[in-house]
Structures are given as C-alpha cells and as structure tokens.
N, C-alpha and C positions, 0 to 999 in steps of 0.2 A: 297366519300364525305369527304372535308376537316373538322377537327376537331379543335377549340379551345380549351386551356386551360379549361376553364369554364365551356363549355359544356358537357366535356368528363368527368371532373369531376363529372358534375350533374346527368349522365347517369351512371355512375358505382357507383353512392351512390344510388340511386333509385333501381337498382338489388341488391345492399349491404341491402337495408334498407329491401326489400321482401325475401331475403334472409335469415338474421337473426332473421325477425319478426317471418318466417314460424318455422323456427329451436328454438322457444323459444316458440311455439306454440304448439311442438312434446313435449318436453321438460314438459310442462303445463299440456297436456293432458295427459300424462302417469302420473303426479301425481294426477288427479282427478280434476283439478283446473278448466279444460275446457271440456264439457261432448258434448255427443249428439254425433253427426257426424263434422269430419272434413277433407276435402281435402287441402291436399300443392300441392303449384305451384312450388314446387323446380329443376330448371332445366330449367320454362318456362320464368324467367323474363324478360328477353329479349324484347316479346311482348309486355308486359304493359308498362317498361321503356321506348320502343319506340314508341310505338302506341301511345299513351298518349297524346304525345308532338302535335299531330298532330289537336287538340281539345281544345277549347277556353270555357270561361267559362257557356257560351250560349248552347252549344252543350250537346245533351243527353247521358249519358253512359248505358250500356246495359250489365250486365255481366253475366256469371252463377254460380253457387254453387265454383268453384274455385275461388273467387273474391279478398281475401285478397291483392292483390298485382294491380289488380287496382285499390282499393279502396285508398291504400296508395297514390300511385302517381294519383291522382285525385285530394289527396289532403285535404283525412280526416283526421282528426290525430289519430296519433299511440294509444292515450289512448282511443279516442272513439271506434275505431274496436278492441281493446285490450279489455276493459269494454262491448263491443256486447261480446265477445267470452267468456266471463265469464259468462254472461249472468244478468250482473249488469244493472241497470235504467239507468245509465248514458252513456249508450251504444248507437250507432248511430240509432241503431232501438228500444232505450230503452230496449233492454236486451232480447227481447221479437222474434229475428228473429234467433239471435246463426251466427253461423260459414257463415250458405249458405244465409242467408239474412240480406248481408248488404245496407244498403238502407240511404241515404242519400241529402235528396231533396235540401240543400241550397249550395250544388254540382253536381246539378244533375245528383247523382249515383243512377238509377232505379234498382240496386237491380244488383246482388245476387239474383240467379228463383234457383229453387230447381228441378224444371221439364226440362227435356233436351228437348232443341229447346222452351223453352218457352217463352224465350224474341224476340224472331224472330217477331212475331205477334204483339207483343207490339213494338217494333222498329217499323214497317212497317205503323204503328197508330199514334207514334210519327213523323216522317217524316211527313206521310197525314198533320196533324194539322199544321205544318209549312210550308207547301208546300202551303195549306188555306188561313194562314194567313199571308202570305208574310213573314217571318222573315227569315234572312238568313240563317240556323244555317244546322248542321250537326245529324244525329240520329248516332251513331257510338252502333252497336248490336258485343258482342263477345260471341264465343260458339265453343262447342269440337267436331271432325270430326263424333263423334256417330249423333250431332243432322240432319247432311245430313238425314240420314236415316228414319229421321221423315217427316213426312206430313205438319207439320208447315214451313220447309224450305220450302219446293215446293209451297207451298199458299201464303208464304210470297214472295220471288222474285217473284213469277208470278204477284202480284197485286205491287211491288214496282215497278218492270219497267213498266207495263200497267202504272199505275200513275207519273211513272218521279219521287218520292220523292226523296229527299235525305237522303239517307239509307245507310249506310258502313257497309257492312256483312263482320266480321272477323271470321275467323276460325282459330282456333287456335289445328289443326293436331298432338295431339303426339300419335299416331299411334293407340293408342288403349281405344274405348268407355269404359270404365269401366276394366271387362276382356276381352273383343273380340277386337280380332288385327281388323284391317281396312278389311286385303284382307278374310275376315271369316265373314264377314256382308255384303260387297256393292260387290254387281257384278263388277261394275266399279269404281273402286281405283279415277280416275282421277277427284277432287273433285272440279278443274276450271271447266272442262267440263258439271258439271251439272248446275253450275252454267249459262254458257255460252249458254245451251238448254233456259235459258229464255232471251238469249239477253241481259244478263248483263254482264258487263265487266268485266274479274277473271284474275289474274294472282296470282303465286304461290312467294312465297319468302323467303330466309332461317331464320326460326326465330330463330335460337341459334344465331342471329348476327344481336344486338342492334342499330348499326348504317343502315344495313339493312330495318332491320324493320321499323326504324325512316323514312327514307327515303321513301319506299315507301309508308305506310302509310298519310305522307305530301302527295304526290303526288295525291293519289285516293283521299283525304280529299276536295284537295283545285278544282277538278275537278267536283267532287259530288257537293258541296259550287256553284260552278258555275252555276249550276244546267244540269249537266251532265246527272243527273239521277242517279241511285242507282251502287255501284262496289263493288264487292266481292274481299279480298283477303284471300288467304292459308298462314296462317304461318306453317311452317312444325319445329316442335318442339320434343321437348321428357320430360318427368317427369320421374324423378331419384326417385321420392319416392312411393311408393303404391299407389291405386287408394284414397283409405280412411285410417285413421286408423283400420279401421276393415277388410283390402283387406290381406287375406293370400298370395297372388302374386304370383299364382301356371301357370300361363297363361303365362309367361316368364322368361326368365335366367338370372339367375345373370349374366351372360358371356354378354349377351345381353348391361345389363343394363352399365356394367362396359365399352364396347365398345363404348358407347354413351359421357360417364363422360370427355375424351377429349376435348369432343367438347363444354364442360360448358360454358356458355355466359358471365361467369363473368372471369374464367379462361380464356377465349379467347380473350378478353374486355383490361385485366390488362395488358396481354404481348403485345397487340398491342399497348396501351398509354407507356408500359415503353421503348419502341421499337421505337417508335417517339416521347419520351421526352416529353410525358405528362403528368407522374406521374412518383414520385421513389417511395421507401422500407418506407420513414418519410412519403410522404404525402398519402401511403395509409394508412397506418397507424391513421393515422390524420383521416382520414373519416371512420375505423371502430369507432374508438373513439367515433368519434360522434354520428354512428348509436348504439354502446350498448348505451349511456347515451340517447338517444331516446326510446330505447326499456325499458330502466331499469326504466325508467319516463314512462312509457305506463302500466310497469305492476303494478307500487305503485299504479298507478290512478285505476288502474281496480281490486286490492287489498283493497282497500278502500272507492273504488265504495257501492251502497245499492242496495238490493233486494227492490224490487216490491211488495206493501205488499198482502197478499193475497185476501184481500178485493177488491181487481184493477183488480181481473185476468176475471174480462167481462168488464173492459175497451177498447176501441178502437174494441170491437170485436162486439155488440150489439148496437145499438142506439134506444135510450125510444121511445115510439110513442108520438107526439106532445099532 
C-alpha cells in the first residue's frame, strides 16, 4: 500500500501516542497514582492504529480490559481515559470503571469487558439491531486469542453467520491468554480455522505491521458494510510487557521476549517512512513533542480531576422504585 506524507504521519503518532500514554501509565501506577488492575498494550499498537481507520463514527467498538489504545484512536481524549485511570469523576466512565472499563457512548466505545470473550455476545446483539433496523453501520468486536477458548466465541459466530449481521471479529493473538501460551490451551493453534467451521470468512494477518493491519482491516470492514456477513480476522501480535502489573511473568523468557522487540511496529514503522522519505530525525521529533505535551495535559487534568463523593457511591448502581 502506497503511503502519503500525512497518513504515515497519522499512523506512527497514534502508536507514539499508545505508546507513551501506556509507559506513563507503568510510570503512574508504581507510584500509587493508578490502583486496581492494569494491562499495557505495549508492543500491540499496531492493531488499534490500524484497525481503527477502518470504522466511521456510526460504527460500534468492542474492546477488552486491554483498551487504552483503542480508546485513544477512537478518539477519547487523553485526559478523559487519563482521569478514568485515576479513578477521578471526570473520567470517561466517571471514575467508576478504572483501567478495564473504559466506556464511552458519544464514540461509541462499548467498553473495556473485564470478562474474556465477553464482548463477542454483545457485538453479535449490536450487529442483530442494525441488521433490524436497516442502518448501514459496522459492529467491529476485539479480543485476545484466550477468548477462542470460551463458549461465547462459538455462540456468537454460530448466530452472526446464521444471521448475516455485520459483525468484524478481531483477534488480536499475542500468543499467550494471560500465562498459557496458545499451544498449552487449544488443541488446534489454527484460530482462522475455527473460525471458518462456522462459515465465516478468517484470514490471518501480521499485526506488528501498521500498514498491514490498516489494509486489511479496510478491506473485511467495507465487505461486512456491504453486507457480506460477519469475517474474522487474526492479528498475530506480541505484548513486550506482562500480562498485568501484578504478572510475575514466570510462563516465558526474557530471551523470548527480547527476540520479538525487533519486530516493534513502531521501530519497524520509523525505518520504513525514513527509508522512503517520509519522515527524518526533526520531524519525528516533532510528533513525540507533541504526543508528551498531550500526555503531560492528560495527566494535570486527571491531577486535578474530583472524587465522587461518597454519598453517590449507589448512584447509577440502584434505581428508586416509582
């Protein structure tokens, strides 16, 4: 795929901006500032930067407890998921979801599920209701190669191709559910293939490679839109950081980990635009610039955000009987 100036630009600031968001995040949390549970996507932006593109503002998003980095290129802003992670009111989910639920309806970003394979069912519900009532639009569901494994994948393709919705099941593969590598959970690694048992159309594609992803992503989006029917694709990824802050990370090697760090999507990304003259040394430069003064504005806001007072805490949670 040919690349413009502008584009490639856009693409390597959107894995710049999930990049430093998550690393000011690590950063946060070891000083107490962001509690609870938190997973990075450091390693996977690739996906989101690319997938992304492929989705209009009609279209539904679908993520799991890894979310920060779709949420960004979707199009929250940095201070709102910044002030969710603090756990401040002014937070996308008013403070009240943290790290794994970020949720944001006037983008329709349906969350941040905290349950593996949980948004599958809920995509497959979103589609039905559009497929109902005639509107064009796309459900776009993402989730980690553990959720195959669950029963909600299997219920959800089986009733999205039965129905024809438009459904885009992305899987986003870095090898390992939590601590279980892939080939230590599923009989069958080949994770198009199960998809393909229900007649849905899967193809695999490298997600350390931004312009990849984008690609095909577009492609299954605007086929789905047509009303193709529902298509699966694999991103085949890797995550450079633990599963959580709390993952001792005894289940692989650092040898491992460090054999992958080559193939970074942002390191891979830089040398290809400086390589056909899409970027130099000043203009990237230029766009981390920009992305710290985004991050450094995300965390005053989330610094000076308010707690919830405790009097609210059966807010939104209970409703009075008439």
């Amino acid at each position: 795929m040919t690349l413009d100036r502008a584009l490639a630009r856009s693409l390597l600031k959107d894995m710049l901006r999930i990049r430093r968001f998550e690393e000011k995040c690590a950063e946060l949390y070891s000083a107490g500032k962001i509690r609870g549970f938190l997973h990075l996507y450091i390693g996977e932006e690739a996906v989101a930067a690319g997938a992304l593109r492929a989705f209009g503002p009609d279209d539904a998003i679908l993520a799991t407890y890894r979310e920060h980095g779709h949420a960004l290129v979707r199009g929250i802003p940095a201070g709102a998921v910044m002030a969710e992670m603090y756990g401040k009111a002014e937070g996308c989910s008013r403070g009240r979801g943290g790290s794994m639920h970020i949720f944001d309806a006037k983008t329709r970003f349906y969350g941040g599920n905290a349950i593996v394979a949980g948004g599958l069912p809920l995509a497959a519900g979103f589609a039905l209701a559009d497929k109902l009532m005639r509107r064009p639009r796309v459900t776009a569901c993402f989730f980690g190669e553990g959720a195959v494994a669950e029963g909600e994948f299997h219920e959800s393709l089986n009733l999205a191709e039965l129905w024809k919705v438009p459904a885009l099941f992305l899987c986003e593969n870095n090898l390992y559910a939590m601590g279980t590598a892939l080939d230590r959970s599923e009989a069958d690694t080949d994770l198009c293939e199960k998809a393909r048992s229900y007649k849905v159309p899967a193809r695999s594609v490298d997600g350390m490679d931004v312009v990849a992803v984008m690609d095909a992503t577009a492609r299954a989006a605007a086929e789905v839109r047509a009303g193709g029917g529902p298509q699966f694709l694999e991103f085949r990824t890797y995550r450079f950081r633990a599963h959580s802050m709390f993952d001792a990370e005894l289940y692989r090697s650092k040898a491992e980990v460090e054999q992958w760090k080559p193939r970074c999507p942002i390191l891979t990304f830089t040398n290809r635009l400086k390589m056909e003259g899409l970027i130099d040394d000043p203009g990237l430069a230029a766009i981390e610039a920009e992305v710290a003064d985004e991050i450094a504005k995300a965390v005053a806001f989330a610094e000076a955000g308010s707690w919830e007072p405790v009097e609210n805490l059966a807010r939104h949670v209970y409703t009075e009987a008439a």
